[in-house]
C-alpha positions as CSV (number, residue, x, y, z in Angstrom):
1,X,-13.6,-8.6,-2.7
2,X,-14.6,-6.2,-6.0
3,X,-16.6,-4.2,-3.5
4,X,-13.8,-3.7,-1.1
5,X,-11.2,-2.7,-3.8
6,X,-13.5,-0.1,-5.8
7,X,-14.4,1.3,-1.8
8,X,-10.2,1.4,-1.1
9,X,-9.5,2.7,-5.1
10,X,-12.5,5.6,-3.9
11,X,-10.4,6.3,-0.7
12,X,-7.4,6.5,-2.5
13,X,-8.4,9.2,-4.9
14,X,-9.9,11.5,-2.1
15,X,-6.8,11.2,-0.2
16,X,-3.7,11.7,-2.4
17,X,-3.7,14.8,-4.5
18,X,-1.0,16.4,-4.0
19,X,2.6,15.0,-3.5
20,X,1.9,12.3,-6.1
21,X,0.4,14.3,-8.7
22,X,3.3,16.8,-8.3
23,X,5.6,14.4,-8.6
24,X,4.2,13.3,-11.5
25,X,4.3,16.3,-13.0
26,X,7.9,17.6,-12.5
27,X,9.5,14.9,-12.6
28,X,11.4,16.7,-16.0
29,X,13.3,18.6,-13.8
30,X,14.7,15.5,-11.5
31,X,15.7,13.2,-14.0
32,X,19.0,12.5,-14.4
33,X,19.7,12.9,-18.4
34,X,22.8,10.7,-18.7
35,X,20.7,7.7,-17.9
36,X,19.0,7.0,-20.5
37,X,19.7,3.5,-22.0
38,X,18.1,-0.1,-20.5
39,X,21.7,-1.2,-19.1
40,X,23.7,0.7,-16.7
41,X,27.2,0.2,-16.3
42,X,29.7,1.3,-13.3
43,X,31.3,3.6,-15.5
44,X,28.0,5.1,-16.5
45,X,27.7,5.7,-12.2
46,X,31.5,6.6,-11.7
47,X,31.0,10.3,-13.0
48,X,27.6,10.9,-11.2
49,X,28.8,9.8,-7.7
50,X,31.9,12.0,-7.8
51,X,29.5,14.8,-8.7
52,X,27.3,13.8,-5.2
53,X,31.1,14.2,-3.7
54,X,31.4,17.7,-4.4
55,X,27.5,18.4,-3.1
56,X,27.5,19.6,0.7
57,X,24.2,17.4,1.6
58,X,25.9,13.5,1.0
59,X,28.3,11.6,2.5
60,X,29.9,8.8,-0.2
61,X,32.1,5.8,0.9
62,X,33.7,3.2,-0.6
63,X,31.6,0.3,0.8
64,X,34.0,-2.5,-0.8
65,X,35.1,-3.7,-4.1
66,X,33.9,-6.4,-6.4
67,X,35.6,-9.9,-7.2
68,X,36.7,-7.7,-10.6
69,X,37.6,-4.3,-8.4
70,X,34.9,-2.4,-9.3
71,X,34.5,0.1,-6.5
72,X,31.1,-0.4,-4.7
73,X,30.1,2.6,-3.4
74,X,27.6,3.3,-0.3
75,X,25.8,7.3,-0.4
76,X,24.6,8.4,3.1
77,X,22.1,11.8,3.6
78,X,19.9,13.2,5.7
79,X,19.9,13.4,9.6
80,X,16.3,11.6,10.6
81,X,16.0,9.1,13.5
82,X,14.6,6.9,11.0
83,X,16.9,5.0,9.1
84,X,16.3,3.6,5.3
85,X,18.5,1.5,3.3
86,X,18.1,1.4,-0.5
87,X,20.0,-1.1,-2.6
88,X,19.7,-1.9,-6.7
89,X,21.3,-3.9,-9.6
90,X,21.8,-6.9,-6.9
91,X,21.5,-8.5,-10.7
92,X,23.5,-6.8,-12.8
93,X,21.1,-6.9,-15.4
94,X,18.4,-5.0,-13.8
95,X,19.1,-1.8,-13.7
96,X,15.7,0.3,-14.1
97,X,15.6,1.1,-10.3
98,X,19.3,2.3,-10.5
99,X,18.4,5.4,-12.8
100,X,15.3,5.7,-10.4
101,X,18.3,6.6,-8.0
102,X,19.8,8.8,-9.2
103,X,17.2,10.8,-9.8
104,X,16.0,11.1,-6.5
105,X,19.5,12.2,-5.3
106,X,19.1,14.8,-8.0
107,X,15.1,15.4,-6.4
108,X,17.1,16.3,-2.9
109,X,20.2,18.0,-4.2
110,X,17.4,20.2,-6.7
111,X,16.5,23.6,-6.0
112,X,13.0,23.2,-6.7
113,X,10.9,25.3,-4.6
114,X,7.8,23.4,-4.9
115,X,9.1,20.3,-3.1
116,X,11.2,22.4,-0.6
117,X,9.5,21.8,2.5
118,X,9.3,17.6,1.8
119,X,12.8,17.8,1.3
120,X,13.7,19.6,3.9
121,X,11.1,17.7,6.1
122,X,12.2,14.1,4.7
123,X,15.9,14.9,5.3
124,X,15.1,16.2,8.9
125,X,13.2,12.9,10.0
126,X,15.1,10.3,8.0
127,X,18.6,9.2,7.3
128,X,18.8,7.6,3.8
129,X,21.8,4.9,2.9
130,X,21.8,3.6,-0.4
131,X,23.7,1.1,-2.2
132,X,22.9,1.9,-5.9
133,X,24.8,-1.0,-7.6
134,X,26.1,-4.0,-5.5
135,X,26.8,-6.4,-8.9
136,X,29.1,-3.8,-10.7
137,X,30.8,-6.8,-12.2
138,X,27.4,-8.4,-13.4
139,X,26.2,-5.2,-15.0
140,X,29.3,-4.7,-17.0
141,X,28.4,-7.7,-19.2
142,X,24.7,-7.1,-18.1
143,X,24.1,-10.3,-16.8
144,X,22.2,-11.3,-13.4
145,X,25.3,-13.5,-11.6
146,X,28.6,-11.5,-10.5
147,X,31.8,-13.0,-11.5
148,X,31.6,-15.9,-10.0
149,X,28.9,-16.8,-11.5
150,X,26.6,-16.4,-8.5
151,X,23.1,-15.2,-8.1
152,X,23.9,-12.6,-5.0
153,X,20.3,-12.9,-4.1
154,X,20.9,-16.4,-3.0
155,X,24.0,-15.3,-1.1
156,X,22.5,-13.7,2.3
157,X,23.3,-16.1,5.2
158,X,26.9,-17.3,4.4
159,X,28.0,-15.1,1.8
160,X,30.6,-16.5,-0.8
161,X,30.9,-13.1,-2.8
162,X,32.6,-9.9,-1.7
163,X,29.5,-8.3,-3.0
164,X,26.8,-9.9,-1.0
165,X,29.1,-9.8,2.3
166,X,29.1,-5.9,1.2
167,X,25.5,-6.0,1.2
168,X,25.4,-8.0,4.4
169,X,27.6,-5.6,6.5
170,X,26.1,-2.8,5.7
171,X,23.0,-3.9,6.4
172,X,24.1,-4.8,10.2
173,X,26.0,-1.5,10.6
174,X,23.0,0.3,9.8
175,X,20.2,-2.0,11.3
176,X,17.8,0.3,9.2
177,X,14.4,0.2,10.4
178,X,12.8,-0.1,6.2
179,X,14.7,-1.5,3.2
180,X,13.7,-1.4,-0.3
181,X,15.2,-4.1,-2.5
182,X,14.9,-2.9,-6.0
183,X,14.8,-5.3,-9.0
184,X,13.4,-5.5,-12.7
185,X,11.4,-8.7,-12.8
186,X,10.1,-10.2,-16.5
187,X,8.0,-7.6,-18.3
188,X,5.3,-9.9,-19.6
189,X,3.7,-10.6,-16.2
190,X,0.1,-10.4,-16.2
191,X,-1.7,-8.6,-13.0
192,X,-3.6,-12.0,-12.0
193,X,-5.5,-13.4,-15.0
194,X,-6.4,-10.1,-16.5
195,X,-5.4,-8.4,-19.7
196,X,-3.1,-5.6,-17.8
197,X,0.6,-5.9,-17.4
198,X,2.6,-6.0,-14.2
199,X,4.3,-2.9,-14.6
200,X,5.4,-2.6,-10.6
201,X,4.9,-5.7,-8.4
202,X,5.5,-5.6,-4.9
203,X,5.7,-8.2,-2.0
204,X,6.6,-7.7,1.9
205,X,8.9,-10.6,2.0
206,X,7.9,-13.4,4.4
207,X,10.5,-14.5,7.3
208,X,9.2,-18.6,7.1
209,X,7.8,-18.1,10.2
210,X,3.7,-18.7,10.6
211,X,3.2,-15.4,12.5
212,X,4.0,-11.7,10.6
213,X,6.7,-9.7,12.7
214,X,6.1,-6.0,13.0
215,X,8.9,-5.1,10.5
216,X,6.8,-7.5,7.9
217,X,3.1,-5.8,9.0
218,X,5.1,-2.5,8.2
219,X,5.9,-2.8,4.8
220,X,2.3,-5.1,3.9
221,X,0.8,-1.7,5.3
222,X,2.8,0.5,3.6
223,X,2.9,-1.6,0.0
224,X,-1.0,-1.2,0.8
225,X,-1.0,2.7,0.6
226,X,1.5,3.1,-2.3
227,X,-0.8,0.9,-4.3
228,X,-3.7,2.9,-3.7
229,X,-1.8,5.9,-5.0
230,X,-0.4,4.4,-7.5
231,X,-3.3,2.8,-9.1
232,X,-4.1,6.8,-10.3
233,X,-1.7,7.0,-12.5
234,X,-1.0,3.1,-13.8
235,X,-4.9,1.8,-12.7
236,X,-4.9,-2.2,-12.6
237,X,-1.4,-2.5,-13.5
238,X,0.0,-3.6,-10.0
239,X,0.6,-6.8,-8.9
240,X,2.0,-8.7,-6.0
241,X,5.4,-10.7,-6.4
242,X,5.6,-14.8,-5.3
243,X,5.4,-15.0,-1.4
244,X,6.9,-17.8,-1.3
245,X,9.5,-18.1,1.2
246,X,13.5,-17.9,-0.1
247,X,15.7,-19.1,3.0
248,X,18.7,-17.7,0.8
249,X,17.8,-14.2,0.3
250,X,18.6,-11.0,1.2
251,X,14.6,-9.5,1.4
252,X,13.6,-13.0,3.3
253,X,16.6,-12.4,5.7
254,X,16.7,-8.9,6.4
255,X,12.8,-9.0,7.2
256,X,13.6,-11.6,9.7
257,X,16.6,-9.6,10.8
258,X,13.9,-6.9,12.0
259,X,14.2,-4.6,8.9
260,X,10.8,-3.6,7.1
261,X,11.7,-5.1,4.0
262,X,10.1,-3.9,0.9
263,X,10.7,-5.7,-2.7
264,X,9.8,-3.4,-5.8
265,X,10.1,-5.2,-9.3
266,X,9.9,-3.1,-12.5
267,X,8.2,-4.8,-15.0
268,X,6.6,-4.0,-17.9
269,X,5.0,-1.1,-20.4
270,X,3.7,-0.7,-23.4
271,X,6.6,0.5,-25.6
272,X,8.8,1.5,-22.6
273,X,11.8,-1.3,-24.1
274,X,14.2,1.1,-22.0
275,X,12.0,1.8,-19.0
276,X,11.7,5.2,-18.4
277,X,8.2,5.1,-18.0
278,X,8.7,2.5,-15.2
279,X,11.6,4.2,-14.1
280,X,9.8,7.2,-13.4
281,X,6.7,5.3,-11.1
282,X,10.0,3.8,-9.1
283,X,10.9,7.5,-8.6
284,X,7.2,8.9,-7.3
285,X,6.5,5.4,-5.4
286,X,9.7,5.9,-3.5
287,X,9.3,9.5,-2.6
288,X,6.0,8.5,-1.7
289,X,7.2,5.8,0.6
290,X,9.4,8.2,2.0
291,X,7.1,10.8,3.0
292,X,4.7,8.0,4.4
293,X,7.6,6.6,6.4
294,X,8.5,10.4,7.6
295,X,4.8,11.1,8.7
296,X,3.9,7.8,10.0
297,X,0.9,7.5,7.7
298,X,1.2,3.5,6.8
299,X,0.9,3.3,10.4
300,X,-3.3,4.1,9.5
301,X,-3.7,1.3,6.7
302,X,-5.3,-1.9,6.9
303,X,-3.3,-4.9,6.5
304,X,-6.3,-6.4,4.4
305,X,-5.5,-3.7,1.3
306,X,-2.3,-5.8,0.8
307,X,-4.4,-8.9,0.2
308,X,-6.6,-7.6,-2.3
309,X,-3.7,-7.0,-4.5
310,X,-3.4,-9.6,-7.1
311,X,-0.6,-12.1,-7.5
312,X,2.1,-11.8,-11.2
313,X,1.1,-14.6,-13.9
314,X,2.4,-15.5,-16.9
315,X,-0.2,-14.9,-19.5
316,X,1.4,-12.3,-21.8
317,X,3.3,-12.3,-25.1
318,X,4.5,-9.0,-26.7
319,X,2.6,-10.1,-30.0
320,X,-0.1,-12.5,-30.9
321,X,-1.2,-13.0,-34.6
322,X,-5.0,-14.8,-34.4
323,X,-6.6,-16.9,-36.3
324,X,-3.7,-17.7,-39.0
325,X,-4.6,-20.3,-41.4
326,X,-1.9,-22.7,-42.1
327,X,-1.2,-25.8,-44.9
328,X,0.9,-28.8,-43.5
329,X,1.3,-32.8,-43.7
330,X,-1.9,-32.9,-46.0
331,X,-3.9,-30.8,-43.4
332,X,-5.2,-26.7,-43.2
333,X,-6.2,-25.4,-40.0
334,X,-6.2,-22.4,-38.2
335,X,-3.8,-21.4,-35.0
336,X,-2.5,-18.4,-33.1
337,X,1.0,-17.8,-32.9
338,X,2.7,-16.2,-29.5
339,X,6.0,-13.9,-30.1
340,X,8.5,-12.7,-27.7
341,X,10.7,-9.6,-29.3
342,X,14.4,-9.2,-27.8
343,X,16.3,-6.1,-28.3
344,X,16.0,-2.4,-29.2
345,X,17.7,-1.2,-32.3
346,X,18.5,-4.3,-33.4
347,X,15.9,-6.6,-32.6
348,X,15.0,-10.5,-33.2
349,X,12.0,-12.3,-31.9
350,X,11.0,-15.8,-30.7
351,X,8.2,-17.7,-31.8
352,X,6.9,-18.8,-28.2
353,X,3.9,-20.6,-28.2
354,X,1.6,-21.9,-31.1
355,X,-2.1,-23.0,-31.4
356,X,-5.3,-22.2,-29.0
357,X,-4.0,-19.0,-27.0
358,X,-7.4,-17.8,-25.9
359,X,-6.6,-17.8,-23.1
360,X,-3.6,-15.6,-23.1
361,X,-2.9,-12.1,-24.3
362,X,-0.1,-9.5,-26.7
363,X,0.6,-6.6,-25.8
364,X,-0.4,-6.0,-29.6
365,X,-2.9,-8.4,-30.9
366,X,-3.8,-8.5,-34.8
367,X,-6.8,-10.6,-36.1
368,X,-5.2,-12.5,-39.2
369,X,-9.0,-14.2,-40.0
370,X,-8.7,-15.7,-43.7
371,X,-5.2,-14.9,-44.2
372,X,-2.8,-17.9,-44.6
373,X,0.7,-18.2,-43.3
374,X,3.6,-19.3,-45.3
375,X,7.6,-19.0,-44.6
376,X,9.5,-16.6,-45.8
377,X,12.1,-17.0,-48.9
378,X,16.1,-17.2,-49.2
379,X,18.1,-16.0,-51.7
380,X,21.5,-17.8,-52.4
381,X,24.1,-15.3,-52.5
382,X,27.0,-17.2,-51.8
383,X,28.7,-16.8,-54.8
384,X,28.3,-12.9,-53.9
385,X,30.7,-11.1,-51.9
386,X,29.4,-8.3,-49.4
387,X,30.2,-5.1,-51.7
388,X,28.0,-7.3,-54.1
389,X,25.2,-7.9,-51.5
390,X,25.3,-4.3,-50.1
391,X,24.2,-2.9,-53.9
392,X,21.1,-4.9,-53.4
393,X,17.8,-3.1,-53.4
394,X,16.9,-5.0,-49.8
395,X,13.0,-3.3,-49.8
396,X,12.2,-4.5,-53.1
397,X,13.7,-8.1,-52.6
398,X,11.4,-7.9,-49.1
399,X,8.3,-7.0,-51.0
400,X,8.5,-10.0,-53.2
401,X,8.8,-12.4,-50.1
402,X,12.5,-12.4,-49.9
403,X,13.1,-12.6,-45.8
404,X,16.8,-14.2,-46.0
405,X,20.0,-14.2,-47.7
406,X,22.3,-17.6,-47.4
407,X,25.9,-16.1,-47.5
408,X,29.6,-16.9,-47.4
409,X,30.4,-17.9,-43.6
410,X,33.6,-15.0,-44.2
411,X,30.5,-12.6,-44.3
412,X,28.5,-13.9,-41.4
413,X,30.0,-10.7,-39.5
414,X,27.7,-8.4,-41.4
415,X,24.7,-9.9,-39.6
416,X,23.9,-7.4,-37.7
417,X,23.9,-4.7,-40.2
418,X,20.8,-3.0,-40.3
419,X,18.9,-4.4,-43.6
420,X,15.5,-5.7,-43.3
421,X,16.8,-9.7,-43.8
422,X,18.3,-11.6,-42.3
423,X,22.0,-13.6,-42.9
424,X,22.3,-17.0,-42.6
425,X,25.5,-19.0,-43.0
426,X,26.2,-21.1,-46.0
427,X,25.8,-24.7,-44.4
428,X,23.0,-23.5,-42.1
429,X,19.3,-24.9,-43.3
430,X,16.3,-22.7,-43.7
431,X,13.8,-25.0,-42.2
432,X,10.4,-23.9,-41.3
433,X,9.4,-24.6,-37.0
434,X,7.1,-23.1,-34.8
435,X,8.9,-22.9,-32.0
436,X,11.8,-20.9,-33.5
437,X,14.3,-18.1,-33.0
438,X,14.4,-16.1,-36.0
439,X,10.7,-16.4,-37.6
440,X,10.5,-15.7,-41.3
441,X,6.9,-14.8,-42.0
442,X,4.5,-14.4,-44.9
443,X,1.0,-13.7,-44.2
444,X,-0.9,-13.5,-47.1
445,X,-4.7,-13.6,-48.3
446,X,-5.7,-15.0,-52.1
447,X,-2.6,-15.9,-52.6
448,X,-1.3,-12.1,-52.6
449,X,1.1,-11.4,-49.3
450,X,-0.1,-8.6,-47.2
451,X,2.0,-8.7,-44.4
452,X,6.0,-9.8,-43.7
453,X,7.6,-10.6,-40.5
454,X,11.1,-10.8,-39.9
455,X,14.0,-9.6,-37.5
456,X,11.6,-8.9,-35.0
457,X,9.3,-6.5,-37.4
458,X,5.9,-6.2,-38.9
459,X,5.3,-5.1,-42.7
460,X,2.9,-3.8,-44.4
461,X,3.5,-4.4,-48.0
462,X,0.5,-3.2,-49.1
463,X,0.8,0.3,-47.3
464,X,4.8,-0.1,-47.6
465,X,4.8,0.8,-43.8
466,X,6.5,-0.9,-40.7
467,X,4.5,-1.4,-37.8
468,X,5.2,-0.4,-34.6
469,X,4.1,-2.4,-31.7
């Protein structure tokens, strides 16, 4: 099976030098610039589709509303035979592909005359329909479920939401012959056992049935040639998504409904918390999909180059700390701890797992052999009011250990200002677990601390530096 990939990985490289690598390379002048945090909201899109309005080569419609009355809006170009339909944020909290969106309609609205003739050749063989946000009502509180509290992906063959019978209908008016379903899946996949991420996963959806249709052999062989190509720039970072059948949802349905259904998942990258690395590999894989589709060209893979593709697992962590020595209930022994970090500027972490992780990976790893881990101190401040608290030196206080302050609960409101401890309420206990939001911790060798983490954040005390992982 090595053989076969490194001979397909080969084949890969000799053929595709040119539209991917150009892509690659000007994608600065496609991207659209008022996209640029993790979440995307309908008012962020509002703006950006009356600008498509006022541009000659699309058509927009109002496709529906949402169970809030957030317009959902359906973008039709191009004049091809072919017809592909392009939906996102089904789950209003996965919004990577959405950006990817908009800035291909920028790619064919651009006058960039080094992708003139694949424009101009991709709009003359292909119509385009895209949906890019069905769950408006789900991303405005950037959650997954709409309104109703509903997962729309489990919606497809009776729909109870206005959003998925949106989805639904358009699909049948357009009976497109491919459909990408776009989606962010979780960013700490592993690409099979390895030590790589998943940054894109992909998966041809089955139909239940024992036998592929054509529609599903269409999209294994064209998943096959995008992760060849793809592997140049992100190499061993692909993976395939669960195959298992879903009877509920839209990819499983519209497969069976005779629709080459292809599911792209955005995962995850090194220090990419907002995704515009991966957001930029959904813009050159779907561009290269497109230009596949308008040539024919998946038409010459092999279905076997989707097998050797390697299934998601969970063996990730964002950060490990190794071999920690640690004092408890009489005994010392050493452990690894797993941490999860959530958030961008303000940021808190979980402590995830605890013990023997060899067989697991961070995406930053440090070696703690022979230093010993303690928790982190609190200073009683309640008899402080805030003005009192802020004149604090909060560095110094850190240095010495200090990784909490218990406060007034009338003050609890500050928590989220941005010191380096945290806040906890008066009546609230400071008790040491390893499976813990929040970690406070003191890693320290000969009883002189070397390291602090809290909030999410690694210390140096001895350099005074914060590390960046």
């Amino acid at each position: 099976m090595l053989k076969i990939l490194i001979a397909l990985l080969f084949f890969a490289q000799l053929t595709y030098t040119q539209t991917d690598q150009n892509l690659h390379n000007d994608y600065h002048y496609f991207i659209e610039k008022s996209l640029t945090k993790s979440e995307v909201k309908h008012f962020n899109i509002v703006p950006l589709i009356n600008k498509l309005k006022n541009s000659k080569l699309f058509s927009v419609e109002k496709a529906g509303s949402s169970l809030q009355n957030r317009d959902i809006y359906l973008i039709k170009f191009g004049m091809g035979e072919t017809k592909i339909f392009l939906w996102s944020q089904m789950h209003g909290d996965e919004a990577t592909a959405t950006k990817a969106l908009f800035d291909i309609f920028n790619f064919f609205d651009s006058k960039n005359d080094n992708f003139k003739s694949l424009r101009e050749e991709l709009l003359d063989k292909i119509s385009f329909y895209v949906i890019p946000m069905v769950n408006p009502d789900g991303a405005e509180i950037n959650d997954r479920r709409n309104a109703l509290g509903i997962d729309l992906n489990r919606d497809a063959v009776e729909p109870q939401s206005p959003e998925s019978a949106i989805l639904r209908n358009t699909f049948e008016q357009i009976k497109p012959d491919f459909g990408f379903n776009l989606h962010d899946q979780y960013p700490r996949y592993s690409v099979g056992k390895t030590k790589k991420t998943a940054s894109l996963s992909f998966l041809a959806p089955s139909t239940g049935e024992p036998e592929s249709t054509i529609s599903q052999m269409n999209a294994i062989r064209l998943i096959g040639e995008l992760f060849l190509s793809l592997n140049k720039f992100i190499p061993g970072h692909i993976a395939k998504y669960s195959d298992e059948y879903e009877p509920r949802a839209f990819g499983d349905n519209f497969q069976k409904w005779g629709s080459g259904t292809i599911l792209i998942e955005s995962g995850g990258w090194k220090n990419d918390n907002d995704k515009q690395f991966i957001r930029k590999l959904n813009f050159i894989t779907l561009i290269l999909a497109f230009e596949s589709i308008a040539r024919n060209r998946y038409k010459k893979f092999d279905l076997n180059t989707y097998t050797t593709i390697p299934f998601n697992e969970r063996n990730h962590y964002d950060l490990i700390f190794r071999n920690l020595t640690l004092s408890t209930l009489g005994l010392t022994y050493k452990a690894d701890l797993a941490i999860n970090i959530y958030g961008n500027e303000i940021k808190n972490a979980t402590i995830e797992e605890f013990g023997d992780l060899s067989t697991s990976f961070g995406l930053t790893e440090y070696d703690f052999d022979g230093y010993h881990l303690e928790k982190g101190n609190t200073i009683d401040l309640t008899e402080k009011s805030w003005n009192d608290i802020y004149k604090l030196n909060f560095y110094s206080l850190l240095s010495q250990g200090n990784t909490s302050f218990l406060i007034k609960d009338e003050i609890q409101k500050k928590k989220d200002i941005k010191i380096p401890q945290l806040l906890i309420r008066q009546n609230r206990k400071n008790t040491f677990e390893f499976y813990k939001t929040s970690p406070q911790l003191l890693i320290k060798k000969d009883d002189e601390l070397h390291y602090i983490f809290v909030k999410g954040i690694l210390y140096n005390i001895k350099s005074r530096i914060q590390l960046s992982f």
